[in-house]
N, C-alpha and C positions, 0 to 999 in steps of 0.2 A: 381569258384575261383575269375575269375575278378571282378562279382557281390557283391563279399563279399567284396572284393580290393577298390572298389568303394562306396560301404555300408560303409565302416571302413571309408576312407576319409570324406563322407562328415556327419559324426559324430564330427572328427576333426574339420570341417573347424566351425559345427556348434559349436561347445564346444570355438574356439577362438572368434567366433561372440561375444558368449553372454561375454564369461571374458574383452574384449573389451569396450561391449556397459558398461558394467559393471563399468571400472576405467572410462568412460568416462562420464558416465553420472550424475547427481545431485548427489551431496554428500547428506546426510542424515544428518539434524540438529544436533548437540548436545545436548543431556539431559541437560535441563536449571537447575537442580538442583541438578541433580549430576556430574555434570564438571566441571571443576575449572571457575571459575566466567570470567577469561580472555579467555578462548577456548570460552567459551556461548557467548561473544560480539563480540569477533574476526568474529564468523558466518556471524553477520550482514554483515562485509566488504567484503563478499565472492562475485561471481557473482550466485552459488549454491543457497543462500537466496531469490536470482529474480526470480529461475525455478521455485521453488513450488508454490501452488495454491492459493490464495490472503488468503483464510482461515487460511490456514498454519502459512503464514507468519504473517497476525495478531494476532495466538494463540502465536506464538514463539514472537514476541513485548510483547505481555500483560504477559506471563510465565517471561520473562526478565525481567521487568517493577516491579514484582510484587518480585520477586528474589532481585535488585537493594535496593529496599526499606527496605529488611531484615538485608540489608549485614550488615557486622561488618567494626567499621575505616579501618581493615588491609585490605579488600575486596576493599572497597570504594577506597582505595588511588590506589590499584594494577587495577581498570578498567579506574582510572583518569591518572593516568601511561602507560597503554595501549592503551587508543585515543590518549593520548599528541605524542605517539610515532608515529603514525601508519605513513609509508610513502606516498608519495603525488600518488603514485595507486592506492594504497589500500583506503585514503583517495574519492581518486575520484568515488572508486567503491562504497563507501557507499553512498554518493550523487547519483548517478547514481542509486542504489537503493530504495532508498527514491525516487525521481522522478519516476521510473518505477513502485511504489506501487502508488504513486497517479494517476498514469495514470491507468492502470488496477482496484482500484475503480472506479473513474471516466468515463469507457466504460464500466464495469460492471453493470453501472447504467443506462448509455447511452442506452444500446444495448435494458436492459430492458424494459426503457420507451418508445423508437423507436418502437419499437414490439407489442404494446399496440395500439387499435383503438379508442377507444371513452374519451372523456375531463374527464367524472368521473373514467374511469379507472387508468388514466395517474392521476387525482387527488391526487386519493388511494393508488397509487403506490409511489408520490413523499414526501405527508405524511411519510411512511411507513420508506423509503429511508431515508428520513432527519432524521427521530426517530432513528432508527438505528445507525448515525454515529454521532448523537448529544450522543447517549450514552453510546457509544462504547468510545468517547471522555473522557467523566465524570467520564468514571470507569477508564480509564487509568492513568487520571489524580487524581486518587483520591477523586472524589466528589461523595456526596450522588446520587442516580440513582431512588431514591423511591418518586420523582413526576412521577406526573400523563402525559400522553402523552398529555393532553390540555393543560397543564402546559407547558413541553415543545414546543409545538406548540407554544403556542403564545409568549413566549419568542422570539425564533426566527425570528418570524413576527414582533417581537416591533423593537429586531438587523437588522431585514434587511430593516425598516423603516425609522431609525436611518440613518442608513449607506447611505441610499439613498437620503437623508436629506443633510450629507454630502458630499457627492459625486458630489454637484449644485458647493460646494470651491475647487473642484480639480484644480489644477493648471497644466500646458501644464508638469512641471519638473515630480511630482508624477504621472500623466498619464501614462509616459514616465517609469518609475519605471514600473509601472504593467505590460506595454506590456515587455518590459526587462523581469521580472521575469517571466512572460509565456513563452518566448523566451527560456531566458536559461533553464528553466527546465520541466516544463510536455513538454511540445510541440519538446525540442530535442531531449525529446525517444517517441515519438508519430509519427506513419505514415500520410501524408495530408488527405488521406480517414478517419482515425478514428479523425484526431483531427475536421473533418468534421461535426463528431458524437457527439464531445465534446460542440462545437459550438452551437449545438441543442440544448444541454441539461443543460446548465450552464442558458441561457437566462431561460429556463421553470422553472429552479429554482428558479431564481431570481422572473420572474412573477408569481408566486404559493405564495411566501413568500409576494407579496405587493399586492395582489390581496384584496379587500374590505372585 
């Protein structure tokens, strides 16, 4: 009888674990196309958008994106009505979103390349990388995707030639800008050990891209 008394309880105690972990844990996206267009955006400003797994979160941007683009005036004004509104939390949680997905690509790439032994591996892998988020870019924004990966390659290498070109007339103010903008945002939701990792891996970009 007690053994059953004791059986019966910790059924109980497990039955309110899980209804618990349950409300507690990562709300589940919204259907991007079958929910009202202001529930589907509202998501972004959740902290729930930051849980799920970077894939996630970039199907659910590109599913939006591609939603956005269909709407109708009455849609268009009700999600320009909805950011205009949104208050300065919620507000900050979307930022604080946005920063926390660039940080989580940006060591998703890291951890990668770290992990990698020899200069042709780390080569092929940072090709691979830039292809990837150069077209991930194009499609979001709209642009054709049907060049060729040497096509986009050496685009890239001409930009980060370019830029490096420019960057002899930086001035102590715009310097000053950059590090500010690293400051306030990847690097405030970044631990010192991974922005460690960041450190690593921005330079090897950067040297990959100006490389002869």
């Amino acid at each position: 009888m007690l053994l059953g008394a004791g059986g019966a309880l910790a059924i109980v105690a497990a039955g309110l674990a899980l209804w618990w972990l349950a409300l507690s844990g990562p709300r589940k996206p919204p259907s991007i196309f079958d929910s009202p267009v202001d529930d589907a955006a509202s998501f972004l400003a959740t902290r729930d958008f930051s849980l799920m797994p970077i894939d996630v979160r970039l199907d659910f941007i590109t599913g939006l994106t591609q939603r956005f683009k269909g709407m109708s005036q009455s849609d268009s004004a009700l999600v320009a009505a909805f950011f205009a509104g949104l208050g300065a939390p919620a507000r900050e949680q979307l930022r604080d979103n946005v920063r926390v997905l660039g940080r989580d690509i940006l060591l998703e790439g890291a951890d990668g390349y770290l992990a990698l032994k020899t200069d042709e591996e780390r080569a092929a892998y940072l090709d691979q990388w830039l292809l990837k988020w150069m077209r991930f870019g194009r499609e979001l924004g709209g642009s054709s995707t049907d060049r060729t990966d040497g096509d986009l390659m050496e685009r890239m290498r001409a930009d980060a030639r370019r830029d490096a070109d420019r960057s002899l007339d930086l001035d102590a103010e715009m310097a000053q800008e950059i590090i500010d903008m690293w400051n306030h945002d990847v690097a405030s939701v970044t631990s010192p050990k991974d922005q460690g990792k960041v450190f690593r891996f921005l330079p090897a970009i950067r040297d990959h891209l100006l490389r002869p």
